[in-house]
Each structure stands twice: as structure tokens, then as C-alpha cells.
GUKEGU-387523 format. One record per residue (C-alpha): residue in one letter; x, y, z. Coordinates in nm, 2 decimals. Example, Ala and Ser with C-alpha at 12.3 -4.5 7.8 and 13.67 -1.06 7.14 Angstrom:
GUKEGU-387523
[a, [1.23, -0.45, 0.78]]
[s, [1.37, -0.11, 0.71]]
END
This chain:
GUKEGU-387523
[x, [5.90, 7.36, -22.41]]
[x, [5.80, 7.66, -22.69]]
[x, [5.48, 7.69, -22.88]]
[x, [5.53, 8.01, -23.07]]
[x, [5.27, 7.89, -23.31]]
[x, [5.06, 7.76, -23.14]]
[x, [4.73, 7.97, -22.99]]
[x, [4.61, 7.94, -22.66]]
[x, [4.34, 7.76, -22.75]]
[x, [4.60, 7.47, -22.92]]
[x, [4.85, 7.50, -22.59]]
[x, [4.52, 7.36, -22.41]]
[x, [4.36, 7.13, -22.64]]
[x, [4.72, 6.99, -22.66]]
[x, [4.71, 6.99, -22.28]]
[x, [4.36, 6.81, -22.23]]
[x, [4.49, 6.54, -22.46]]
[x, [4.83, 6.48, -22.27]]
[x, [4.61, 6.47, -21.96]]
[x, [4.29, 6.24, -22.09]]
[x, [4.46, 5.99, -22.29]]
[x, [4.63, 5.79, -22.00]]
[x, [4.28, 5.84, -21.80]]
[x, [4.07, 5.68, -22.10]]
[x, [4.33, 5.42, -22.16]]
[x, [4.34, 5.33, -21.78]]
[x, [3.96, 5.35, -21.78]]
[x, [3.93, 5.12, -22.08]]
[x, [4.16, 4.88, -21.95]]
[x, [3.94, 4.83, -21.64]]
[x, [3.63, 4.82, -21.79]]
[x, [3.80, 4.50, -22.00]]
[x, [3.94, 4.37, -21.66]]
[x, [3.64, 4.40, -21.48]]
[x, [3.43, 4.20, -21.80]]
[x, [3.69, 3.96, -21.78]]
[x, [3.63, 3.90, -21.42]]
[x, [3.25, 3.88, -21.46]]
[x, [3.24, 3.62, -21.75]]
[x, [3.40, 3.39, -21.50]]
[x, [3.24, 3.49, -21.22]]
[x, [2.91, 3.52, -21.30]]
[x, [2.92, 3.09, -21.38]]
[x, [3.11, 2.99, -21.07]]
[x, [2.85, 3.14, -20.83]]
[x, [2.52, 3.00, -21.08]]
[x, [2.69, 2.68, -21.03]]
[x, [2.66, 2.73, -20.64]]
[x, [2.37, 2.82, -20.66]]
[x, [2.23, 2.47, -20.85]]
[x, [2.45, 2.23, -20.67]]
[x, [2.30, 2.41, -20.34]]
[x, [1.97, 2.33, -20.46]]
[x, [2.03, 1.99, -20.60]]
[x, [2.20, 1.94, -20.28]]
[x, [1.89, 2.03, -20.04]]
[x, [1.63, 1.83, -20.18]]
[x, [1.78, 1.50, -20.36]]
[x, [1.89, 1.31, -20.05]]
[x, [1.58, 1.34, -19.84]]
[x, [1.35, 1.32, -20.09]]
[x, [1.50, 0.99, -20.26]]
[x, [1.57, 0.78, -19.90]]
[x, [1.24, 0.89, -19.74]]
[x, [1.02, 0.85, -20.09]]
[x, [1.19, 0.46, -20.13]]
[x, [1.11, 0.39, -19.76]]
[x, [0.82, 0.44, -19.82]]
[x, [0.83, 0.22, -20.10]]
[x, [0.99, -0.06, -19.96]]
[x, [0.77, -0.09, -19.65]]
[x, [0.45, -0.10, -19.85]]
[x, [0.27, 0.23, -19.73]]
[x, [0.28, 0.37, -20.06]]
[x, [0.33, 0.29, -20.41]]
[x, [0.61, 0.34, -20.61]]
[x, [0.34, 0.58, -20.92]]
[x, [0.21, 0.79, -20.63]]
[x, [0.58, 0.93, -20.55]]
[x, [0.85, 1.17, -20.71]]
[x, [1.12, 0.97, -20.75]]
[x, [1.15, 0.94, -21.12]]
[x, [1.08, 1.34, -21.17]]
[x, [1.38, 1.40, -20.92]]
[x, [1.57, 1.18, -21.09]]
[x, [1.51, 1.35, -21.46]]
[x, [1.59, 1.67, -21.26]]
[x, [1.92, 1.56, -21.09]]
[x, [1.98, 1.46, -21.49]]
[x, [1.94, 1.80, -21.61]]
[x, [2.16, 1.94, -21.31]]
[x, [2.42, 1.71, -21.35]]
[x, [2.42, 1.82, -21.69]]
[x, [2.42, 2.17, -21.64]]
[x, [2.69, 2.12, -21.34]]
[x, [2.89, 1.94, -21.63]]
[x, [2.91, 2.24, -21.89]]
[x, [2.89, 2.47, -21.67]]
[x, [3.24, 2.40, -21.47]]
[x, [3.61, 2.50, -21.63]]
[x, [3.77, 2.25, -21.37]]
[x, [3.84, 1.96, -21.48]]
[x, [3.86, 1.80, -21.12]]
[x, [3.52, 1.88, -21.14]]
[x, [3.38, 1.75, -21.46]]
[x, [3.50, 1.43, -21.31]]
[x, [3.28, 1.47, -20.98]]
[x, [2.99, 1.54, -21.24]]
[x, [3.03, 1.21, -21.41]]
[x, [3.11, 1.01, -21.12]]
[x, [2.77, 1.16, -21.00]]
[x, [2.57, 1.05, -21.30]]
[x, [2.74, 0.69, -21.31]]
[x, [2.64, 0.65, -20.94]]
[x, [2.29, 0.78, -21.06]]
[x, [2.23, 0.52, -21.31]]
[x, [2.33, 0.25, -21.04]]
[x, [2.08, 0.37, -20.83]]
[x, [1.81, 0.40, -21.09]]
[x, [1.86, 0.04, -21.13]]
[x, [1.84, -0.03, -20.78]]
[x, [1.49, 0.18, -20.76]]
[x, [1.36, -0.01, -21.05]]
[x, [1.46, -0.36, -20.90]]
[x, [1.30, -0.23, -20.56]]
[x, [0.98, -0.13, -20.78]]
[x, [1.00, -0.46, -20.96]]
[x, [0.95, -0.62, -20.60]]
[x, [0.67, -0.42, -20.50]]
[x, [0.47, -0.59, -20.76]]
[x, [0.48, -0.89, -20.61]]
[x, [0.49, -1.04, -20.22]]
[x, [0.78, -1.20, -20.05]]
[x, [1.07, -0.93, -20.12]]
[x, [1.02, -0.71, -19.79]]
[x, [1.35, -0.80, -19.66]]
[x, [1.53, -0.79, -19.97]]
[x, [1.36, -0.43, -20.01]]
[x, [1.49, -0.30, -19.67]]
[x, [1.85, -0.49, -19.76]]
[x, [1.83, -0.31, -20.04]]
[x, [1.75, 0.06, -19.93]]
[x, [2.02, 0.03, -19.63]]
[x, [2.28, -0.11, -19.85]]
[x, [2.23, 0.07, -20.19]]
[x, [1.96, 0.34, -20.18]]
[x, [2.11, 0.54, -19.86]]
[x, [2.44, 0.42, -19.99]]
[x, [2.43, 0.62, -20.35]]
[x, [2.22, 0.87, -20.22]]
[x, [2.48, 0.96, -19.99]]
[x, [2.77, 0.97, -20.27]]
[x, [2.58, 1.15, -20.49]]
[x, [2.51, 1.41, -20.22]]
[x, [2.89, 1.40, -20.12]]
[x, [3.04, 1.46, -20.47]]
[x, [2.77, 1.72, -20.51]]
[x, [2.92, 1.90, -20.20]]
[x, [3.29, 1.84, -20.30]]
[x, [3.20, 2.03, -20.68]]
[x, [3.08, 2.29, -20.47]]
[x, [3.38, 2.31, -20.26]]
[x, [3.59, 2.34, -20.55]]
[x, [3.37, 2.60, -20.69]]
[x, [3.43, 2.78, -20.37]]
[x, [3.80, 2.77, -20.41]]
[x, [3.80, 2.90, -20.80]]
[x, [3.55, 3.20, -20.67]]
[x, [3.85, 3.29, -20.42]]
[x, [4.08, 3.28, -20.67]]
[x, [3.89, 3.52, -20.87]]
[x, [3.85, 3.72, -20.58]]
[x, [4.24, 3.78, -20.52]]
[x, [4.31, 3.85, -20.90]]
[x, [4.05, 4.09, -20.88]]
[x, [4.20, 4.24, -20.55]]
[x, [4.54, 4.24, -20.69]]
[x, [4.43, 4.42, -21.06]]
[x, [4.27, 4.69, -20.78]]
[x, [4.61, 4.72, -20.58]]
[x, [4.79, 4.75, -20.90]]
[x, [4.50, 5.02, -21.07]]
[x, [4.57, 5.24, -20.76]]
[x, [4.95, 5.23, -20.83]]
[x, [4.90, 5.33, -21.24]]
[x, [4.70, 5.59, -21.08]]
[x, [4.88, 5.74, -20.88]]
[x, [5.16, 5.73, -21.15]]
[x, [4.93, 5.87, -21.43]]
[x, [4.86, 6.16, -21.17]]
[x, [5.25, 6.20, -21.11]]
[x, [5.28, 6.24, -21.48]]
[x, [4.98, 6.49, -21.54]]
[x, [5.11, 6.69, -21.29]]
[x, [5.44, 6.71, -21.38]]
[x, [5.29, 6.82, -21.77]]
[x, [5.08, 7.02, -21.67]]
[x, [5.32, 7.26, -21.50]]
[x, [5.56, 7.25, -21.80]]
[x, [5.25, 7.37, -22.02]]
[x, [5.17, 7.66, -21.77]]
[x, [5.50, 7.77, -21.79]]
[x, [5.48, 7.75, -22.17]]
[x, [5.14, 8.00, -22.16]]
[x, [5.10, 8.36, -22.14]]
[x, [5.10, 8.55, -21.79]]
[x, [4.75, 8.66, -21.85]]
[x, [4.67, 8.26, -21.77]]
[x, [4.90, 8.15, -21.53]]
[x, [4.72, 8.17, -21.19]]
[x, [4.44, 8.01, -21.36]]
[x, [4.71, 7.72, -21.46]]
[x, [4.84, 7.70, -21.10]]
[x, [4.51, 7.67, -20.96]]
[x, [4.40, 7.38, -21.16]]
[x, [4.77, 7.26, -21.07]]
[x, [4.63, 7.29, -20.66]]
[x, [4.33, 7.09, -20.75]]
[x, [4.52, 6.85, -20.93]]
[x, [4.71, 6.79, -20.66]]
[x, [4.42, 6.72, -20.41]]
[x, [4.26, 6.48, -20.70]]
[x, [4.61, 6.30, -20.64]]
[x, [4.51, 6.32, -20.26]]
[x, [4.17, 6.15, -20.30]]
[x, [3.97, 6.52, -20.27]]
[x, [3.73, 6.51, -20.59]]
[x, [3.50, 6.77, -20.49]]
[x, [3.34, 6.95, -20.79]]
[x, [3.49, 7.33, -20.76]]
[x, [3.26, 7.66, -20.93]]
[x, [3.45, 7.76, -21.28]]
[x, [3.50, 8.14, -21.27]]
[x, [3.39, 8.31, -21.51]]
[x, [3.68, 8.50, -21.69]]
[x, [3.55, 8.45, -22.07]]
[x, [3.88, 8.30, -22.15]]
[x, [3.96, 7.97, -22.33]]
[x, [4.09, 7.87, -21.99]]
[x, [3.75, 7.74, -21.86]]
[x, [3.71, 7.54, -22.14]]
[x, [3.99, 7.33, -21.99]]
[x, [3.85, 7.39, -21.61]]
[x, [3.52, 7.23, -21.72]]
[x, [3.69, 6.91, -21.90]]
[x, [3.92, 6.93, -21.56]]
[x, [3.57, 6.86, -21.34]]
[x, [3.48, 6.62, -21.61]]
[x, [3.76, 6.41, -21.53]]
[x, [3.70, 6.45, -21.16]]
[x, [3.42, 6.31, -21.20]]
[x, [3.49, 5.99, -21.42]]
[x, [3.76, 5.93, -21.15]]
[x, [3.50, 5.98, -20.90]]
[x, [3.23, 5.72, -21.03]]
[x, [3.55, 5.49, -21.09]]
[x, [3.66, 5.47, -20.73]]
[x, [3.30, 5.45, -20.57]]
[x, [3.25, 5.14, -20.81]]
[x, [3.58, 4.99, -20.68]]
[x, [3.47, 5.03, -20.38]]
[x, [3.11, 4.90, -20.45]]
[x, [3.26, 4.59, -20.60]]
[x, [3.46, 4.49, -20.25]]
[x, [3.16, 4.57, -20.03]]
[x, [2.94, 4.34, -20.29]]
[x, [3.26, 4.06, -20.29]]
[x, [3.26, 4.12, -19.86]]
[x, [2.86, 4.09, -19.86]]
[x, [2.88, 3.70, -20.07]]
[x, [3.17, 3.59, -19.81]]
[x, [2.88, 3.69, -19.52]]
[x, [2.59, 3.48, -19.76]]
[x, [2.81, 3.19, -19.79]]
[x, [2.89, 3.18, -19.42]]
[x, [2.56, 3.16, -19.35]]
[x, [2.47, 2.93, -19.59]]
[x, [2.69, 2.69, -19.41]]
[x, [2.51, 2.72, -19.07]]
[x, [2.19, 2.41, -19.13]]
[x, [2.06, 2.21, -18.89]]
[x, [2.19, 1.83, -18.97]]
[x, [1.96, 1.64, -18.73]]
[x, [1.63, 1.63, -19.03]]
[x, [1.70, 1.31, -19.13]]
[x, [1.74, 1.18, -18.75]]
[x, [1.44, 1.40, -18.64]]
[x, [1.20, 1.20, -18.96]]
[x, [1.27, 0.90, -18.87]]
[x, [1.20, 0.95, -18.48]]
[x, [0.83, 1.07, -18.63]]
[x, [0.83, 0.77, -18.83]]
[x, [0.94, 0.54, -18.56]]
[x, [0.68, 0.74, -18.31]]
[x, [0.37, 0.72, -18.57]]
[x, [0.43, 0.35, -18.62]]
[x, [0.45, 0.29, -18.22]]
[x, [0.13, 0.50, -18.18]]
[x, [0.22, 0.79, -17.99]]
[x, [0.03, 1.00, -18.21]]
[x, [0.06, 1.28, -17.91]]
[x, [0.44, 1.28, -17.94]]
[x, [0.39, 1.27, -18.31]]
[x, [0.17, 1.61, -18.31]]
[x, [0.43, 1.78, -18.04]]
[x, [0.75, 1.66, -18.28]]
[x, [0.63, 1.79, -18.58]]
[x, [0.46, 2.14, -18.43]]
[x, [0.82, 2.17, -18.28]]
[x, [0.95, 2.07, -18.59]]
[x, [0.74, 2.34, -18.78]]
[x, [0.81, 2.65, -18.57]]
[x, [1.22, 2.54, -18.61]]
[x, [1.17, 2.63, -18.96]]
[x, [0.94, 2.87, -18.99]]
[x, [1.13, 3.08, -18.74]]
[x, [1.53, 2.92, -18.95]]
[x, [1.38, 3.09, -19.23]]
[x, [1.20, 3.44, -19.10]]
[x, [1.10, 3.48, -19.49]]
[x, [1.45, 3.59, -19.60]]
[x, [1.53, 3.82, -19.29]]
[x, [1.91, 3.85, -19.19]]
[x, [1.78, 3.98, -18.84]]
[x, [1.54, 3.87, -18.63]]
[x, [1.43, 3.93, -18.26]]
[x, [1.57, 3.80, -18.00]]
[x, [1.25, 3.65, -17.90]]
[x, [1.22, 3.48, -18.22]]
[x, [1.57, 3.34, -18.20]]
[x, [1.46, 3.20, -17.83]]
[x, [1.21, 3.01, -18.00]]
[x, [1.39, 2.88, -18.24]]
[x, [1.64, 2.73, -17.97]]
[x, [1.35, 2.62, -17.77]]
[x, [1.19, 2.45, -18.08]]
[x, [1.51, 2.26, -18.11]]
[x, [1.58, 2.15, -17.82]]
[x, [1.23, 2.00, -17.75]]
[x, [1.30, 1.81, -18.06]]
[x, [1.61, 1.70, -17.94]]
[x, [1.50, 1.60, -17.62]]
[x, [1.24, 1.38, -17.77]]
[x, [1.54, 1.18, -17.90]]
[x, [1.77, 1.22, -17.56]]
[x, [1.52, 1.23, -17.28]]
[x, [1.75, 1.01, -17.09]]
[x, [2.02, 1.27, -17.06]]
[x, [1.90, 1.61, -17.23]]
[x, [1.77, 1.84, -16.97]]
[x, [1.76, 2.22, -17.06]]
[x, [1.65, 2.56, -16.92]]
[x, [1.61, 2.93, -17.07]]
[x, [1.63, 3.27, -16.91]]
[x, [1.57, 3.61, -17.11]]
[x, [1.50, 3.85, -17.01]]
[x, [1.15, 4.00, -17.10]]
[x, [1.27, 4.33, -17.17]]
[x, [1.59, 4.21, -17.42]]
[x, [1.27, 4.06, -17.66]]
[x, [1.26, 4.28, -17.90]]
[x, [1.61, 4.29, -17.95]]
[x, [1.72, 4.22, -18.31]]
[x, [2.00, 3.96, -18.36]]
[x, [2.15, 3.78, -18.68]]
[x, [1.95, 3.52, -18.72]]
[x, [2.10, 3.15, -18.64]]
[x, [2.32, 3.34, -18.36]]
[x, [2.17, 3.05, -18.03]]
[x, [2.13, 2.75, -18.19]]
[x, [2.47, 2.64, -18.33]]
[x, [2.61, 2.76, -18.00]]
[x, [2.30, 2.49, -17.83]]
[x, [2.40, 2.19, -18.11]]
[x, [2.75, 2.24, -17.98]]
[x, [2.70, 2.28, -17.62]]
[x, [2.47, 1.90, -17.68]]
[x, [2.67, 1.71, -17.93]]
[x, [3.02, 1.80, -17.79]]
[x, [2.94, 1.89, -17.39]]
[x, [2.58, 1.67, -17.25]]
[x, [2.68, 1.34, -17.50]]
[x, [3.02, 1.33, -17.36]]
[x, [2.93, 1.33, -17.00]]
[x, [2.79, 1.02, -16.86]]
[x, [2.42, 1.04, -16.68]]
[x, [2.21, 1.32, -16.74]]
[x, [2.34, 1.68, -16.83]]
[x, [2.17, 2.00, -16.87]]
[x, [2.21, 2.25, -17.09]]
[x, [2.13, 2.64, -16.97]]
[x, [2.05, 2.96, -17.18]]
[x, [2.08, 3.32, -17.04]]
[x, [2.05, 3.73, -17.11]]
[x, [2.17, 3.96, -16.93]]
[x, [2.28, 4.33, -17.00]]
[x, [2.45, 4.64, -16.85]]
[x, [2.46, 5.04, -17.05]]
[x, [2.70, 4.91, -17.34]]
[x, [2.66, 4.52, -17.43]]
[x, [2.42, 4.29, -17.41]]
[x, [2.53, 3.89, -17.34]]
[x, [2.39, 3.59, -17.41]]
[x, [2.51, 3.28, -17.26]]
[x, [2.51, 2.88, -17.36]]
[x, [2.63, 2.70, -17.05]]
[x, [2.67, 2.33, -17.10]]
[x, [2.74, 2.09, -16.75]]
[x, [2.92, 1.84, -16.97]]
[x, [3.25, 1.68, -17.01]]
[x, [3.42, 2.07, -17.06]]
[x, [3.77, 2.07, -17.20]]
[x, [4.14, 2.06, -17.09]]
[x, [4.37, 2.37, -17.12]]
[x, [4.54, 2.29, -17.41]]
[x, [4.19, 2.22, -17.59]]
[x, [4.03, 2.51, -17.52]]
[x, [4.33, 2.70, -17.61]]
[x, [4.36, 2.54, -17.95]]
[x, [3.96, 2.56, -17.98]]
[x, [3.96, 2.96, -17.91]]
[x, [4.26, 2.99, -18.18]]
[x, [4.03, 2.84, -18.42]]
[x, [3.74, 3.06, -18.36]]
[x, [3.96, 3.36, -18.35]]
[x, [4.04, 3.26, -18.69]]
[x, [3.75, 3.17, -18.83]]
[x, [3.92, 2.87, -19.07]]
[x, [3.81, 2.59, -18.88]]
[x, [3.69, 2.27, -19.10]]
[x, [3.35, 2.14, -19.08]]
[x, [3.48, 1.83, -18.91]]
[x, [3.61, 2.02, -18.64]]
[x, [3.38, 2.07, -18.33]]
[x, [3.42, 2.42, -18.33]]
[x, [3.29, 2.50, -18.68]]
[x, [2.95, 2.65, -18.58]]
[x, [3.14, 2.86, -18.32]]
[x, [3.37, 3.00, -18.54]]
[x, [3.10, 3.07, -18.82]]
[x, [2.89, 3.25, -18.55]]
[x, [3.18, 3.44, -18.42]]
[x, [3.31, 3.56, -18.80]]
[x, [2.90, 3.70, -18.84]]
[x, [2.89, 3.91, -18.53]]
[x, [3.25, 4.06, -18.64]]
[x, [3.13, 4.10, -18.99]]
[x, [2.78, 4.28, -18.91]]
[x, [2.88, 4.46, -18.59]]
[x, [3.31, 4.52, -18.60]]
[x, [3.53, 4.33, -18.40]]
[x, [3.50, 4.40, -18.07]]
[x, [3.18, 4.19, -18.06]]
[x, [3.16, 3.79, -18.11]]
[x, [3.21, 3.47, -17.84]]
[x, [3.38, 3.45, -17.48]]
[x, [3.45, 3.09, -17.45]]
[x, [3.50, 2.91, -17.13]]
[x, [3.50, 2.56, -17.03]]
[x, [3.67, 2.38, -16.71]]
[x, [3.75, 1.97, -16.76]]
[x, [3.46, 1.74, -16.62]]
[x, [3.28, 2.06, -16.56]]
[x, [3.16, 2.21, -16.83]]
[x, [3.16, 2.49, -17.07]]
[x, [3.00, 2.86, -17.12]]
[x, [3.01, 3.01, -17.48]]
[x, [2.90, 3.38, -17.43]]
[x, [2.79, 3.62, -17.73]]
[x, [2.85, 3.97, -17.68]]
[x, [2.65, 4.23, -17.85]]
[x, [2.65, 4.62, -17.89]]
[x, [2.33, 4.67, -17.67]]
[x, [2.14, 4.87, -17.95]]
[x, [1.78, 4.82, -18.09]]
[x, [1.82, 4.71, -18.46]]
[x, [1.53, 4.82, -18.65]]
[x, [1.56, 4.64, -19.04]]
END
């Protein structure tokens, strides 16, 4: 290729636009991409994030507000209901138009034609209260059609969600496949540049070749992932003209990558949120209507001892936001549940903790213990017959520190606990499956601290079984 013509200044300008033009198409074609993939998934997650709301208040507040109702302790003016329901009206809305499936558009409306049946079945409960003689009828009533809509309402609610789940994965791996395919066009573009680039510097005078054949070198180590900003000589040439729009570029490529890369940690950060979203304590409802059952049988005692248990469960499940919390803290929590539970299962719930003093201070995920406890009662001590007890331990030695949920229950065959630890190795087991919590647990520990850390299960038929959590021993401090 000949330029007689052309000045040196030309050769380059001719050269910087060869070079830039595929970079500013490329970069333009991602910022589209990327705007793309944020108009659709900027909605998916603020629908989450309402049907998560809608879905932790409605249920509770309805069935334990109409109870109320219906057995005459307070009136029907003094509660919420009607403002939930006007609320659930605007979410449902909102749920509605906010949604491109249309799977779940029809969830939506299902939910709001179950709603207006059980508006109807409110007001004929609230039609009752105003007179005497429909107590039965009330309770009929609140079994058969409050808890009953209630309960669908809450289910399709939870099945939009799930939906909305699966969409925000498939945005995910369109976006991970446009990233895979970026890095290829890349690499191309840089093939091509280089490949230019030489022809021009053979092109050019001597008196600028070695500066040509060094940018060539750093061109090359661009290509290798180096962009490290190199000093421009000073040579009073035209030459660094093109050396400073070469670190330009570097840059621009730079600030591309480390957003790339700032996108996949933010993508791996909402799988971690949305794991632990799924890890709630489901025994409320049963725990509420113990108290009830206690404060109408007069064991106001119990009552105060339930519901200061109750109290430091929460307060300790939500540590004002904290992803980490000591291991002290955690202790409580567990210990706070299982009194609670043991209020319920006196009969066959007994249960003992050992922690070391020293290991208190110790900062774990928070929610690490007590799925490992609701497992170790609903699927080890209630399988047993007679009474079982459930054991929790620390120990240590100079790398890990373990912690260990032993239950004496039924304890598993072979083949179970071989098809259990598959699962939890995994990670994909459904909420129906009795290993869920483990396997949530276990994909947090690898996720926050690599995977050489999560649970050592063990179990032995008739028995029991020992679910052990192993931990870098290191003293988290945020």
C-alpha cells in the first residue's frame, strides 16, 4: 500500500480512523445491547420486588384480622381489611401492566377474580357481626372461604413470581451470550488492527518506524488483556499525536471490560439476594395461633415466654439489614426457635446447644443454623416415634471452624442420603423437597466463602442424622 501524496500527518489520521471506527461501532453496539437488556430488566425485578411484598403481608394480615372478626373480639371498623384489600387492588394492577408474559397476566386476573369473591365473603361475614346468632356460620365461613382464597391469592402471587424468576434467567443468558460473543468481535477487531497497522508502518518513512513497531508491541499486549497506560516520548513528531489517541483507546477498552465485569458480579450478587430471600421461617401462622389458643386458655406466662421468643427470632432474622452476623447472635436465633417450637412439641422436642464461648464473636451469614434445626425437627425428631432430641455444637482446629446439627431421629437409608447429598451438591432442589434449606445453605457458604466450604451430611437409618457446616476459621469484621 503507497501514499505518495499523502503527508505523515494524513498516513496517521488515515490510520487512527481504520483503527477507531470498528472500536466506536463495537462500543455503540453495546451501549444499545446493554439499554436493551435494562428496559426489560429493570421491570422484571420491580415486579419481584411488589409481589414479594404483597406476598408477605396479605395472607396473615387478612386470616388473622377476620378471626378476629368472626369470634367477636373486635370489630370489623377497627381493622385493616378493607385498606389491604384497596392495596392488593393497586398491586394486582400494577403486577398486571407491569408483566410481558402472558401466563402471567392470567395469574393476575385470576388473583383479582378470587379477590372479589372473597370481598364478598368479608362483607357477608361483616354483615353477620351486626347481628347475633351467626358464630358458627362465621367460623364455617373463615375455614372454608376466607383461609381458602387467601391461600390462592397468595399461591398465584408466588407462581407470578416464579415466572418472573424464570424470564430474569433468561435475560441473564442472553446477556452472558452477547458478552461471549463481544469478546470474540474483539478479539477479531484487534486481529484486524493489527494486521493494518503493520501494512501502514510499512507504508511510512524510516524516520517513524520503530515508533510504529512499538505501538504494534503494545497493541499486541492490548490483544493480551495488558491495558496499562505507557509514558509518550517526547520526539516532537506527528507520531505522538497517534500514541496519545492509542492510550485513549486503551482506556475506553479498559472502562468497557471493568463494566463487563461489574455487570456479572452485580447479576452473581442478585442470584445470592434471591437465595436468601427464599430461606423464611414458615411456622408464623402455626406459632399465632398457639398464642391465640394459649391467651384464650389462660396461660398468660406461656403467652409472655412465646411471644419474647417470638420477638428475639425476628429481631435477631432481621439484624437491620446485615448479611453477617455473629455467631452468638445466630445461637440465639436457633435457641429462640426452638423454644417456640417446643412450646408446640413438648411431647417429643428435646434440644441442647454447645458453643463454644470463644467461637462468639465469630461472624457467619446470617440464617446459616436454623434451616439446618427446621430440617433436623420436621424431617428427623417428627419421624421418630417417642421423644427425640435435637443437638447443636462448635468446635474448631488452626484452619476451619464446624458447626454441627445432630438429629436422633428416623436418619435415612443409603440410597436417600445419597440422592439427598446429590441434591445439595447441586443446589437445584425444589421447595418441596426436604432438602431445600440444605441446599440453599450450602449454595451461600460456596458463594461467600469458595467452594471448599458448605455442609458434611451424615445420617444412619433409625439412628439419626448430623448436618455439619464447615467454615474458613477467620474473624469477619463487616
Amino acid at each position: 500500500m503507497k501514499c505518495p501524496n499523502m503527508s505523515l500527518r494524513s498516513k496517521l489520521k488515515l490510520f487512527m480512523l481504520i483503527m477507531l471506527t470498528p472500536m466506536v461501532c463495537l462500543v455503540i453496539y453495546l451501549i444499545v445491547r446493554f439499554s436493551n437488556y435494562t428496559d426489560r430488566y429493570v421491570p422484571i425485578i420491580k415486579d419481584i420486588n411488589i409481589a414479594n411484598e404483597f406476598d408477605m403481608h396479605f395472607k396473615q394480615e387478612v386470616d388473622y384480622a377476620m378471626y378476629r372478626v368472626a369470634i367477636g373480639s373486635e370489630a370489623f371498623e377497627n381493622t385493616n381489611v378493607e385498606n389491604i384489600l384497596k392495596e392488593s387492588k393497586v398491586y394486582f394492577k400494577q403486577l398486571e401492566e407491569g408483566t410481558s408474559l402472558s401466563s402471567n397476566k392470567k395469574l393476575v386476573r385470576a388473583a383479582q377474580r378470587n379477590l372479589e369473591l372473597l370481598e364478598k365473603k368479608i362483607s357477608h361475614i361483616k354483615e353477620n357481626c351486626e347481628e347475633t346468632g351467626h358464630y358458627d356460620e362465621n367460623i364455617f365461613m373463615l375455614e372454608n372461604d376466607i383461609y381458602v382464597f387467601t391461600e390462592l391469592i397468595t399461591d398465584e402471587i408466588q407462581e407470578y413470581v416464579y415466572y418472573e424468576a424464570m424470564e430474569l434467567e433468561k435475560v441473564k443468558k442472553a446477556i452472558e451470550d452477547d458478552i461471549n460473543n463481544m469478546l470474540r468481535v474483539s478479539m477479531v477487531i484487534l486481529g484486524v488492527v493489527l494486521i493494518v497497522t503493520w501494512i501502514l508502518i510499512i507504508t511510512i518513512s524510516d524516520s517513524i518506524t520503530k515508533p510504529l513497531q512499538y505501538l504494534c508491541e503494545r497493541t499486541k499486549k492490548v490483544g493480551a488483556g495488558d491495558f496499562t497506560m505507557q509514558k509518550i516520548k517526547s520526539r516532537g513528531d506527528e507520531v505522538v499525536t497517534l500514541e496519545e489517541s492509542f492510550n485513549t483507546m486503551i482506556g475506553e477498552i479498559e472502562e468497557l471490560v471493568k463494566n463487563v465485569k461489574e455487570e456479572q458480579v452485580n447479576l452473581r450478587a442478585m442470584e445470592l439476594k434471591l437465595l436468601q430471600e427464599q430461606i423464611n421461617p414458615h411456622f408464623l401462622y402455626n406459632t399465632l395461633d398457639t398464642i391465640i389458643w394459649m391467651a384464650e386458655d389462660g396461660q398468660n406466662e406461656e403467652v409472655v415466654e412465646m411471644v419474647s421468643a417470638l420477638s428475639e427470632f425476628f429481631r435477631t432474622g432481621l439484624s437491620k439489614g446485615r448479611d453477617y452476623i455473629t455467631l452468638r447472635e445466630e445461637e440465639s436465633h436457633i435457641r429462640s426457635y426452638l423454644q417456640i417450637q417446643q412450646f408446640r412439641y413438648a411431647d417429643i422436642l428435646e434440644y441442647e446447644i454447645r458453643i463454644p464461648l470463644e467461637l462468639g464473636e465469630f461472624r457467619i451469614l446470617k440464617l446459616t443454623l436454623q434451616p439446618l434445626v427446621e430440617n433436623a425437627l420436621y424431617h428427623g425428631i417428627k419421624q421418630r416415634r417417642g421423644k427425640g432430641k435435637i443437638y447443636i455444637e462448635g468446635r474448631y482446629d488452626e484452619q476451619y471452624i464446624f458447626l454441627t446439627v445432630h438429629d436422633d431421629g428416623r436418619g435415612m437409608k443409603e440410597d436417600e442420603l445419597e440422592r439427598l447429598r446429590k441434591g445439595v451438591e447441586k443446589g437445584r432442589l425444589d421447595t418441596s423437597d426436604k432438602g431445600f434449606g440444605l441446599a440453599n445453605v450450602n449454595e451461600r457458604i460456596r458463594l461467600n466463602y469458595g467452594r471448599a466450604y458448605g455442609l458434611i451430611i451424615e445420617s444412619t437409618y433409625e439412628q439419626g442424622t448430623s448436618v455439619t457446616v464447615r467454615l474458613p476459621r477467620e474473624i469477619r469484621n463487616s
